[in-house]
C-alpha positions in Angstrom: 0.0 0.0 0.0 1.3 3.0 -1.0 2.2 5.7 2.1 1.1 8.7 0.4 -2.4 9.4 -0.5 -2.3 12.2 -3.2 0.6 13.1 -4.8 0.7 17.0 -6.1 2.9 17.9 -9.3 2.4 21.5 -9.5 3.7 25.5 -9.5 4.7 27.3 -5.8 3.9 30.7 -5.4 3.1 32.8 -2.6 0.4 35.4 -2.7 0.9 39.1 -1.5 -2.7 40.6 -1.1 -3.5 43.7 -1.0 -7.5 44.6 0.3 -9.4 47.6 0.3 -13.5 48.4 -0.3 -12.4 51.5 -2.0 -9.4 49.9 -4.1 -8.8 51.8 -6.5 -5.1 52.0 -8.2 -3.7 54.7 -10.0 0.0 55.5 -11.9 1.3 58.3 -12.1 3.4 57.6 -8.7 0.9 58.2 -6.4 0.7 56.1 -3.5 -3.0 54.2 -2.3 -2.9 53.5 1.3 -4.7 50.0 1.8 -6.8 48.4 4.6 -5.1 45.2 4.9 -1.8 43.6 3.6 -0.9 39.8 3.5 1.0 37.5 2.8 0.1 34.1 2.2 0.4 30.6 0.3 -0.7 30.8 -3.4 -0.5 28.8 -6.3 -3.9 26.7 -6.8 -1.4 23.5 -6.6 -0.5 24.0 -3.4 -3.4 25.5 -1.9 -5.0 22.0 -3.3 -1.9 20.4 -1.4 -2.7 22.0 1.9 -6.6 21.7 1.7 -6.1 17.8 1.4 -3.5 17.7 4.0 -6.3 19.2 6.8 -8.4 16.9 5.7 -6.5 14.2 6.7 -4.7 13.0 3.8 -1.0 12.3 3.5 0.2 14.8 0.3 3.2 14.9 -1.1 4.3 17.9 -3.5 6.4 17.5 -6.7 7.8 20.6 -8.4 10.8 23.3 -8.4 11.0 26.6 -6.4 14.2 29.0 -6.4 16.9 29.5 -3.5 15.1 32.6 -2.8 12.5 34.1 0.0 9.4 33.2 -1.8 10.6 29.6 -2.2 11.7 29.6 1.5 8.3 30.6 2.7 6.4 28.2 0.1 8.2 25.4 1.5 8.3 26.1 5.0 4.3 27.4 4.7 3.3 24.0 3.5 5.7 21.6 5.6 3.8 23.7 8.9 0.4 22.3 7.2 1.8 18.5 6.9 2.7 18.4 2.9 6.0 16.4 2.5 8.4 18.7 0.4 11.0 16.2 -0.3 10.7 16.0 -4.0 10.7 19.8 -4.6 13.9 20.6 -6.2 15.4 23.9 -4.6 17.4 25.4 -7.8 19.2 28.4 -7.3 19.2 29.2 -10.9 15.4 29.8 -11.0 13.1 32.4 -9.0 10.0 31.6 -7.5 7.3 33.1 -9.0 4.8 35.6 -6.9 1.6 37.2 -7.5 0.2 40.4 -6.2 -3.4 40.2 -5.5 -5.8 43.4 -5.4 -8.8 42.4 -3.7 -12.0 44.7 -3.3 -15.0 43.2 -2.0 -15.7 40.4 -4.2 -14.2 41.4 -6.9 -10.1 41.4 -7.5 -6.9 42.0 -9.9 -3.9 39.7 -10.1 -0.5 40.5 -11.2 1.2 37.1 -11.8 4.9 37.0 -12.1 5.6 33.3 -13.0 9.1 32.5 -12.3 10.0 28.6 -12.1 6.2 27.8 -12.8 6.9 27.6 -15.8 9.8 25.2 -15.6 8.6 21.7 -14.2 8.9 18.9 -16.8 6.6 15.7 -16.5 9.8 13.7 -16.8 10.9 15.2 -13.6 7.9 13.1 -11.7 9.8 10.2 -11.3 8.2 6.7 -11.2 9.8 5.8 -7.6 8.1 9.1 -6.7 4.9 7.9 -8.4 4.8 4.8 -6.7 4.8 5.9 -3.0 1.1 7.6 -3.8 -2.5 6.4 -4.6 -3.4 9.5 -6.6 -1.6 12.1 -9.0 -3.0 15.7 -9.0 -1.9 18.6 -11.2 -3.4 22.0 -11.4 -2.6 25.3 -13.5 -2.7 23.6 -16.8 -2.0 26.9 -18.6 0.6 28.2 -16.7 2.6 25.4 -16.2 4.0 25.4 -19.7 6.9 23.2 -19.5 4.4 20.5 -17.5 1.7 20.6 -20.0 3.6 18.8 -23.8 4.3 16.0 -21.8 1.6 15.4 -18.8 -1.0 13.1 -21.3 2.3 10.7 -21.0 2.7 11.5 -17.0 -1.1 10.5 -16.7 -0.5 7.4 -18.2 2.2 6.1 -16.8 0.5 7.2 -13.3 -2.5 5.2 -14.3 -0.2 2.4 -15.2 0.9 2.1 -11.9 -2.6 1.5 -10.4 -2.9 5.6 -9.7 -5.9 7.7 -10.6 -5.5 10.9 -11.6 -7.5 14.5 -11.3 -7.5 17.6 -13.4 -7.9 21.5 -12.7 -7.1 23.7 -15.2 -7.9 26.8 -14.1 -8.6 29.7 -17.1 -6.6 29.7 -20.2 -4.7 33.1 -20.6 -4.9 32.7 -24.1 -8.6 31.1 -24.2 -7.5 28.7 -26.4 -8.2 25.6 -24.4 -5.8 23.5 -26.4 -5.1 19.6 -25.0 -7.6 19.2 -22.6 -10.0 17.1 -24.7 -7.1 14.8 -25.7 -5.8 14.9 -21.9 -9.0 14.0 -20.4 -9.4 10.0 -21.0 -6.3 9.6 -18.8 -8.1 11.7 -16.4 -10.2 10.3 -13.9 -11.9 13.4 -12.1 -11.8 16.4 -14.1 -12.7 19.6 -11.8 -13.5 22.7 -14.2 -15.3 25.6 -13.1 -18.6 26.4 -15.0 -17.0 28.9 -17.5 -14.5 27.0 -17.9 -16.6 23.7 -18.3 -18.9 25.5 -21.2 -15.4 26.7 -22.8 -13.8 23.5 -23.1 -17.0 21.4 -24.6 -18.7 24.6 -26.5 -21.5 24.0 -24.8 -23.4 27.4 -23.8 -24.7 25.1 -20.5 -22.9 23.8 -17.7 -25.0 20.5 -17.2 -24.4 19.6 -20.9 -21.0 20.8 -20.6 -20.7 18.6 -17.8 -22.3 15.6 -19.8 -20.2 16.2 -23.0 -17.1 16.4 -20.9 -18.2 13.2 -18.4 -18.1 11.1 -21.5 -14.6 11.5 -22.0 -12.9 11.7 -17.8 -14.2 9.6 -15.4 -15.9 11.7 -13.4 -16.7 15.6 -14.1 -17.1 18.3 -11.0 -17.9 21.3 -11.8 -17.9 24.7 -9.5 -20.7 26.7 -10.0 -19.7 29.6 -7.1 -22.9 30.3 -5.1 -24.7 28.4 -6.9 -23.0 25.2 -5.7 -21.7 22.4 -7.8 -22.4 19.9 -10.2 -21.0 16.3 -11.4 -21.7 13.9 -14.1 -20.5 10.4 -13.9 -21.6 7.9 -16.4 -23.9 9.8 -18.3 -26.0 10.7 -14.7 -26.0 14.3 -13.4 -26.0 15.7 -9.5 -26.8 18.7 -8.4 -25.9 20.1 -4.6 -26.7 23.6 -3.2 -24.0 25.5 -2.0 -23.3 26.8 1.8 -24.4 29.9 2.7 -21.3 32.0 4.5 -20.1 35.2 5.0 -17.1 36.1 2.4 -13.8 37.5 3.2 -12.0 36.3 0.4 -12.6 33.8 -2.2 -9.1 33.1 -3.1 -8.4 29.4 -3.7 -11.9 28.5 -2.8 -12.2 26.3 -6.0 -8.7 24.7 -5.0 -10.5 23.8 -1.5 -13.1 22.7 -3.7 -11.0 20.0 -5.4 -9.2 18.7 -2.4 -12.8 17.9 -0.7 -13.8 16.0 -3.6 -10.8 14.3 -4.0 -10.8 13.7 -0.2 -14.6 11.7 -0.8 -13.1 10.4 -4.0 -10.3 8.6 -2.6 -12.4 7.4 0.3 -15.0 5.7 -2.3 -17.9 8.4 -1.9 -20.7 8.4 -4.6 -20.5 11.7 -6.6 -23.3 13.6 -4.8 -21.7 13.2 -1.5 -17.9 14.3 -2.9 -19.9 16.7 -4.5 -21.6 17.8 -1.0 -18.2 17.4 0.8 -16.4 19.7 -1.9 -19.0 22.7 -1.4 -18.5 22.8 1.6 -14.7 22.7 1.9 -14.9 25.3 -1.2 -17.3 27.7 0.8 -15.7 27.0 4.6 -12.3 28.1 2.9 -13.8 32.1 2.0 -14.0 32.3 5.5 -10.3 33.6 5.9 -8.1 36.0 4.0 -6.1 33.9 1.4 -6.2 30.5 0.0 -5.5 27.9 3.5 -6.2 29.7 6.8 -9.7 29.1 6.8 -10.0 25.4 5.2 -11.5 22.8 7.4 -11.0 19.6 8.8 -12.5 16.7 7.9 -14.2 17.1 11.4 -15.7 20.3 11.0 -16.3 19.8 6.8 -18.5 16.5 7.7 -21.0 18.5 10.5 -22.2 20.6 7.1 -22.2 17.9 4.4 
């Protein structure tokens, strides 16, 4: 039996957020005094990684970060939230990536600076590390550029070796959506938002999107914000309401998302309670500035499901 139960292949990046109602930035060197300042773990791979971990999983993260501060905090942030680091390669000729995140109300503005994001290989996930873990999940798609030619191969070979795997794309910069149809019959959950989900089929609605997409991944999740979720499995639809909470910030809520429904994945859930379990890990997690402070155990996820 393997020892680990997810393994995460993925981008590291902290998030600085800046909050204000009233945010409003302007050039012309004039200097915006802000409410709040933060910052905290980004990167939807690793706020995945960390969601998992609290609820109870053992997670393991695969992927590169620089010899630099940003890389120090990643991989100090997510060792303090139980995510084995071993197999991130520290490489001093690369700098980790940041972004700066301008949050007001619900509504917000990233700046992305990529750095080594951009740089992880699939032939860098080994098969000795494949082998310690029951799942393989990658997220960022888009971004990760050097990941992406080769991760159709990384999902077979995981699925060779008796793992499943899962899928988050997150947007397309380019809104091209290229290689996720081909990607997704080595893909066992796929875990699209709706806009995405309608983007990726052509389908103007996310229930058919979520069919059309079902028949080629093994299971299709689909975040529909306050609106809740739904999945499609086998040709059958579910539906499930969302949580009603009080937002602070929705940053990596759809990340918390994932990890609850791989969480009730991995445990052998049908797809309305994973679908149940990952609203409310997806809603509980808004509850907090940033991505992790305010995702919940498996304890406290369960009293709401």
């Amino acid at each position: 039996m393997p020892d680990l139960d997810v393994l995460v292949a993925g981008e590291l990046n902290p998030d600085l957020i800046l909050s204000d109602a009233a945010l409003e930035p302007r050039f012309g060197q004039q200097e915006i005094l802000v409410d709040s300042a933060a910052l905290t773990i980004g990167a939807s791979s690793a706020i995945f990684a960390c969601g998992a971990a609290r609820l109870g999983l053992h997670v393991a993260f695969a992927g590169l970060c620089g010899a630099d501060l940003f890389g120090r905090f990643m991989l100090e942030s997510l060792q303090e939230r139980g995510v084995d680091v071993t197999h991130v390669v520290i490489d001093p000729r690369l700098r980790t990536g940041v972004s700066v995140i301008l949050s007001r109300d619900a509504d917000r503005s990233i700046l992305t600076y990529p750095g080594c994001m951009t740089a992880l290989h699939a032939e860098q996930v080994t098969e000795d590390v494949l082998l310690q873990a029951r799942h393989l999940h990658v997220s960022s798609y888009f971004l990760q550029t050097a990941l992406r030619p080769g991760l159709p191969a990384l999902f077979r070979r995981a699925r060779s070796l008796g793992l499943t795997t899962s899928l988050d794309t997150n947007w397309d910069p380019a809104e091209a959506w290229l290689g996720v149809l081909d990607l997704l019959p080595d893909c066992n959950v796929f875990l699209p938002n709706a806009a995405e989900a309608r983007a990726i089929s052509g389908q103007a609605d996310a229930a058919q999107a979520a069919l059309d997409l079902g028949v080629r991944a093994g299971v299709v999740a689909v975040k529909l914000g306050a609106e809740g979720a739904l999945g499609a499995q086998g040709g059958q639809l579910a539906r499930v309401a969302s949580l009603p909470v009080r937002v602070v910030d929705s940053v990596g809520a759809g990340d918390s998302f994932d990890a609850g429904f791989i969480c009730g994945y991995l445990k052998g859930w049908d797809l309305e309670r994973c679908l149940r379990l990952a609203a409310v890990c997806g809603a509980l997690s808004t509850q907090a500035v940033g991505g992790t402070d305010a995702q919940p155990t498996l304890e406290e996820a369960l009293r709401l499901v």
